[in-house]
N, C-alpha and C positions, 0 to 999 in steps of 0.2 A: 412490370414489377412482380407480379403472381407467377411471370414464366422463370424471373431470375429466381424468385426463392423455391422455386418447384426445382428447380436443378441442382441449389445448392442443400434442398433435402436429400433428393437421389442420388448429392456428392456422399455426405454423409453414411448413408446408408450404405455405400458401397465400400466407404471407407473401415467400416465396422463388419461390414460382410467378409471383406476379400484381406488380401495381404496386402493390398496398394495403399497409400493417402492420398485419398481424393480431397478430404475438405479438413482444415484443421482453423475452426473458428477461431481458439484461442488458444494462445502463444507463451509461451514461460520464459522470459528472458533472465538471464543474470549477469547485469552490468558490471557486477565487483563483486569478488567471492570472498571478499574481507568484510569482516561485522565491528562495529561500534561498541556491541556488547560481550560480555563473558557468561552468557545464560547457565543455569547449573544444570539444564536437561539439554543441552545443546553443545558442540565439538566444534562446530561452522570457525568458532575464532579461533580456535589450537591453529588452523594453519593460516593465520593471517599473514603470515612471512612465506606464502608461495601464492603471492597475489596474479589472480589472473583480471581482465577487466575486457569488457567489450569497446571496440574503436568505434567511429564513425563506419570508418567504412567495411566494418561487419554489416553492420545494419543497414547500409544503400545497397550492401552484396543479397542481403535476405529480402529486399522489398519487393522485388520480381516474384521472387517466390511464395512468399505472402498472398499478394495478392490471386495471383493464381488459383491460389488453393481458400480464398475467400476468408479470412482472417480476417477479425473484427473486433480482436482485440488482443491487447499483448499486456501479462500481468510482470510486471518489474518486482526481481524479488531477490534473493543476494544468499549471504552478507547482506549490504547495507547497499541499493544502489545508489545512494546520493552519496556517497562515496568516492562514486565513479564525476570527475571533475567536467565531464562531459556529458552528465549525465541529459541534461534538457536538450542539448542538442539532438539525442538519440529520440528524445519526446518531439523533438520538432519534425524528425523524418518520418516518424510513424505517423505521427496526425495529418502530415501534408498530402499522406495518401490514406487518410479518412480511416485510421485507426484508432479504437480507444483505447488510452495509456492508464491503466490502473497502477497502481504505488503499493508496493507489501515495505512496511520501514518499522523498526525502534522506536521511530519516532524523535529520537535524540537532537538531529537537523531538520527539521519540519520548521521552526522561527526562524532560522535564517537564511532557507530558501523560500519563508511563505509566499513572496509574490508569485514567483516563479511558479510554485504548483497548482496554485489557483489560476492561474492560467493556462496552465500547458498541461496539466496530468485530471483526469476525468475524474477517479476514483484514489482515497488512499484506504489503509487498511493496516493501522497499529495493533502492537502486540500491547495488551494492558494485563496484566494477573493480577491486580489484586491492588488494597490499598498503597499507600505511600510506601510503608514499610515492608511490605512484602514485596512490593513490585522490584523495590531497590535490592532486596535480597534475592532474588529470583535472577533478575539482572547483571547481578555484580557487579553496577555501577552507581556509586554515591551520586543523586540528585536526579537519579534516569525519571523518577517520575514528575519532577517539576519539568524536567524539558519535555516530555511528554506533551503535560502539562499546558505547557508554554505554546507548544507547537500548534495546538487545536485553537487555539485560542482565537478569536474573530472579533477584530475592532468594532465596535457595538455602533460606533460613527458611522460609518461606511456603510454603504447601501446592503440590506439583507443581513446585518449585522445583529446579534444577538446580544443580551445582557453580559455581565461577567462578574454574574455574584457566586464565582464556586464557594461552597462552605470550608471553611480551614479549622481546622482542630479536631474534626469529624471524622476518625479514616473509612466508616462504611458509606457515608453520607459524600464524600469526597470522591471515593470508589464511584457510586453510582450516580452521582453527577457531570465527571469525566467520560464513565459510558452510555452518559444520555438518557436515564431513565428515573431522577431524581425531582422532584418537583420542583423543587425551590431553585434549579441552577438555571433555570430559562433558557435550557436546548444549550449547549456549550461547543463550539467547532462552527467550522465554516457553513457546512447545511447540513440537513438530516440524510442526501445523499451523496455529500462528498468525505465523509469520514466513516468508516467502521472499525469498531473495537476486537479484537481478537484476543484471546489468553486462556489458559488452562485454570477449571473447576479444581477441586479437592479430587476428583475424578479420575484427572487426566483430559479431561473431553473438553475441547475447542469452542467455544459457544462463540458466535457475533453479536453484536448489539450495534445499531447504527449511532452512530454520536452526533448529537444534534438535536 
């Protein structure tokens, strides 16, 4: 165990050193280059009408190579990958060979694949800006923060299941209860490490917050 990860430090090292790639831990895929949303600080949807999308057998052609170069994780990130109609399938080839499948999404589809990601995708990682009203204005899509919303949501029945008293009429208290740091929401989302919140400050600056 010490002599494999001593080699894939010396991959690394070398890889940073020289012109070659010796080791490339994590992976950037983009399964569908069409997005769900119309963002005001984002272009990604102008070309949603020259859709590209990754197949299956992109991904069995990459697994050799992958592995090889010691990848141990692959971040899904778009457009919108759950877009991509194939998408878990692609989660199924990477995990079979011991890859973690991280999710960058809208968030938009998150309710209507939840089984599916709670099984098959490690990490996800929503775009949130801001209360209801701004998030929908940011967005430029009516309701984008209820399906947000929606999508973190964790049957409180179900084993490891949390409360589900978000506050409603609140947009600060509602804001920070979606991104997990509000008292009263009792942790909101599947666990505190299978969701992260992502969105832009007054700033401009990215901040995370784990939701949960």
């Amino acid at each position: 165990m010490a002599s494999t990860s001593l080699i894939h430090t010396f991959q690394r090292y070398r890889t940073l050193k020289t012109d070659r790639i010796s080791a490339l831990p994590i992976v950037i895929l983009m399964p569908h280059s069409a997005c769900n949303c119309k963002c005001v600080m984002c272009d990604i949807w102008k070309g949603n009408n020259h859709l590209r999308q990754l197949r299956e057998e992109d991904v069995e052609r990459l697994l050799s190579t992958l592995g090889r170069l010691g990848t141990q994780q692959v971040l899904m990130s778009g457009g919108e990958a759950l877009l991509n109609a194939n998408f878990f399938r692609l989660c199924e080839l990477l995990k079979s060979s011991g890859i973690r499948v991280t999710l960058l999404s809208t968030g938009l589809l998150l309710a209507r694949h939840r089984d599916n990601l709670l099984s098959l995708v490690d990490d996800i990682i929503v775009s949130l800006d801001g209360d209801r009203l701004l998030h929908d204005q940011i967005r430029n899509i009516p309701g984008a923060f209820q399906k947000l919303r929606d999508g973190v949501r964790f049957d409180p029945c179900e084993e490891g299941g949390l409360p589900d008293n978000l506050p409603d009429g609140d947009p600060q208290a509602e804001f920070q209860a979606v991104a997990g740091d509000h008292p009263g929401s009792g942790g909101y989302g599947a666990s505190a490490d299978k969701f992260l919140a992502g969105g832009c400050d007054e700033r401009g600056i990215q901040p995370q917050q784990s939701v949960g």
